[in-house]
C-alpha positions, -999 to 999 in steps of 0.1 A, spaced: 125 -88 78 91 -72 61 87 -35 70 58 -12 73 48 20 60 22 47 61 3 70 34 0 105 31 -5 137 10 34 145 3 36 183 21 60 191 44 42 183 75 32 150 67 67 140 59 81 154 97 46 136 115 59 106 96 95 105 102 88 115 146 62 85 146 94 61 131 86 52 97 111 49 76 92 43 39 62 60 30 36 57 -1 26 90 -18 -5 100 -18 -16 117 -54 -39 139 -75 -34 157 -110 -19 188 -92 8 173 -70 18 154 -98 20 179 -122 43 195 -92 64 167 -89 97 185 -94 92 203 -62 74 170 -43 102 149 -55 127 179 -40 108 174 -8 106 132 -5 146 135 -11 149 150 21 139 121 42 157 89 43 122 67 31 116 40 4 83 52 -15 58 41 -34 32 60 -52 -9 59 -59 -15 67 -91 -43 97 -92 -80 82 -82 -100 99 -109 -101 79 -137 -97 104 -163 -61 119 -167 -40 138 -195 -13 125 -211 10 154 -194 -4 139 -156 2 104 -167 40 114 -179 43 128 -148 35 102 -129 61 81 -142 87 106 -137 82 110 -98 83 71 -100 118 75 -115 129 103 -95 121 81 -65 128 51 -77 95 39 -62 89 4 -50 55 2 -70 34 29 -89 -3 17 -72 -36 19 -93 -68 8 -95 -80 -14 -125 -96 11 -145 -62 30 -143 -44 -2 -150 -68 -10 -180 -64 27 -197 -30 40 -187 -2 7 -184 12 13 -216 19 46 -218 29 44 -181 51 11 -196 61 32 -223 74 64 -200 88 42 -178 101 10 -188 102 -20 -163 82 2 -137 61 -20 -117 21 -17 -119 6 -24 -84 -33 -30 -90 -54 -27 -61 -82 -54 -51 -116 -34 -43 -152 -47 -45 -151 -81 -61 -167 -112 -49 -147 -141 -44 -147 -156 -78 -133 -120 -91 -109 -121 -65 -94 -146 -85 -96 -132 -113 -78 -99 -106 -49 -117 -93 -47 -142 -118 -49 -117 -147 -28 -90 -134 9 -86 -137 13 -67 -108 -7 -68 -75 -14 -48 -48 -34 -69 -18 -59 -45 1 -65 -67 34 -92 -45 44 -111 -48 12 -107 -83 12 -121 -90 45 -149 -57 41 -160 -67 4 -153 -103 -7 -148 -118 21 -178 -96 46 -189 -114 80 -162 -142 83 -142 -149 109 -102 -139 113 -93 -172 108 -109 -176 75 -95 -141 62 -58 -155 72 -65 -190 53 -75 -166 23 -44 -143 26 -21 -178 29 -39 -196 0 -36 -160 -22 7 -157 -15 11 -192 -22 -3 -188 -58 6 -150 -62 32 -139 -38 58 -138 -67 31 -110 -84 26 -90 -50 46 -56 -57 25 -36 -26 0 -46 8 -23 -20 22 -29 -30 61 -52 -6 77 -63 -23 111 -99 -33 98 -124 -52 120 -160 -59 110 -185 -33 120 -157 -7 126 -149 20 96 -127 17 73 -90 27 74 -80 30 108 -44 20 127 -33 -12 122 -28 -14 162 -70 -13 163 -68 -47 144 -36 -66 162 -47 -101 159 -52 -93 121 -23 -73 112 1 -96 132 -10 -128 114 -10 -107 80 31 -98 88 33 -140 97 24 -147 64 45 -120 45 71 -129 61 72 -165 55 74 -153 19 101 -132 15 81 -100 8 103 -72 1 75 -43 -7 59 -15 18 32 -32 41 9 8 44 -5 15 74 -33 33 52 -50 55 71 -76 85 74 -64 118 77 -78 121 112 -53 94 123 -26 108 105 -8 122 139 24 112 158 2 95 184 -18 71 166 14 69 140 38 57 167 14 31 180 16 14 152 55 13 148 54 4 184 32 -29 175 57 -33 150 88 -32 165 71 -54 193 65 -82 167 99 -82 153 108 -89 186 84 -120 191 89 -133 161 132 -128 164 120 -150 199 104 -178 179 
């Protein structure tokens, strides 16, 4: 079955809060300076029995040694998908292609109107499916139901392109990346779909920092484990 994950900055407490809440595959949060660490933030990932994935740096400019480096944590992890917004993609896929070859290139849907939507996923190699941007900023003010249709329509053209999800529990007029368990009816139709498809990639529980606790962390593996059992029911 699919499986989820959450995000965080890779130092040692964020690793234990994320192994006590249950998760069991993580993606890496990253800047130039933890990347240019990565011997030692690779040492401390290798501890903990997780799957990873990592987001490439946000800032758009990045030497060549940041970029090389970014391939070789993906290596030393062998990460599930190196995650990146389209600038990134646009600038850095080759030499990352290069460093790395056969690494997969996650890009990230953000603000694009429905037509671009489109576009991103049709022109892209690689996807990663934002559920909260799609619902915040192409798809703003509709109802669940029409999200779903969106997210069922988008894996039946582009599932076999879908390397990575990010699932925060996003409702309209609440902010942005909070637990999935604050948005149940959406997250739990989101895990229907992926299901139905096979995904094999980490479903993040992206989240702010404030919610980045063994509390709020737990309550989402506990929706979790509670819709494996439903659906195992079915």
């Amino acid at each position: 079955m699919i499986e989820i994950a959450t995000k965080f900055k890779p130092d040692a407490k964020s690793f234990e809060t994320a192994r006590q809440a249950g998760f069991r595959r993580a993606e890496i949060w990253t800047d130039a300076e933890i990347l240019l660490d990565h011997h030692a933030v690779g040492n401390l990932a290798k501890q903990y029995s997780l799957d990873y994935a990592i987001h490439f740096p946000n800032r758009i400019e990045q030497p060549p040694e940041v970029v090389a480096a970014a391939a070789a944590l993906y290596r030393e992890l062998d990460a599930k998908a190196l995650v990146m917004h389209q600038p990134h993609q646009d600038r850095y896929a080759q030499a990352l292609s290069e460093a790395c070859p056969g690494i997969k290139l996650a890009v990230e849907n953000h603000r694009l109107t429905r037509e671009q939507f489109d576009a991103w996923a049709t022109n892209n190699t690689g996807l990663t499916l934002d559920v909260e941007h799609l619902w915040w900023l192409t798809l703003p003010g509709e109802p669940l139901s029409r999200v779903l249709a969106e997210i069922r329509s988008f894996l039946d053209r582009f599932a076999h392109k879908l390397y990575h999800v990010h699932l925060p529990g996003y409702w309209p007029g609440t902010g942005e990346h909070r637990p999935m368990y604050c948005s149940r009816d959406l997250v739990r139709g989101t895990w229907d779909l992926l299901e139905e498809v096979g995904f094999t990639g980490l479903i993040v529980s992206e989240v702010n920092v404030e919610f980045q606790n063994v509390q709020d962390m737990t309550m989402d593996v506990l929706l979790f484990e509670r819709w494996k059992l439903d659906r195992q029911g079915r």
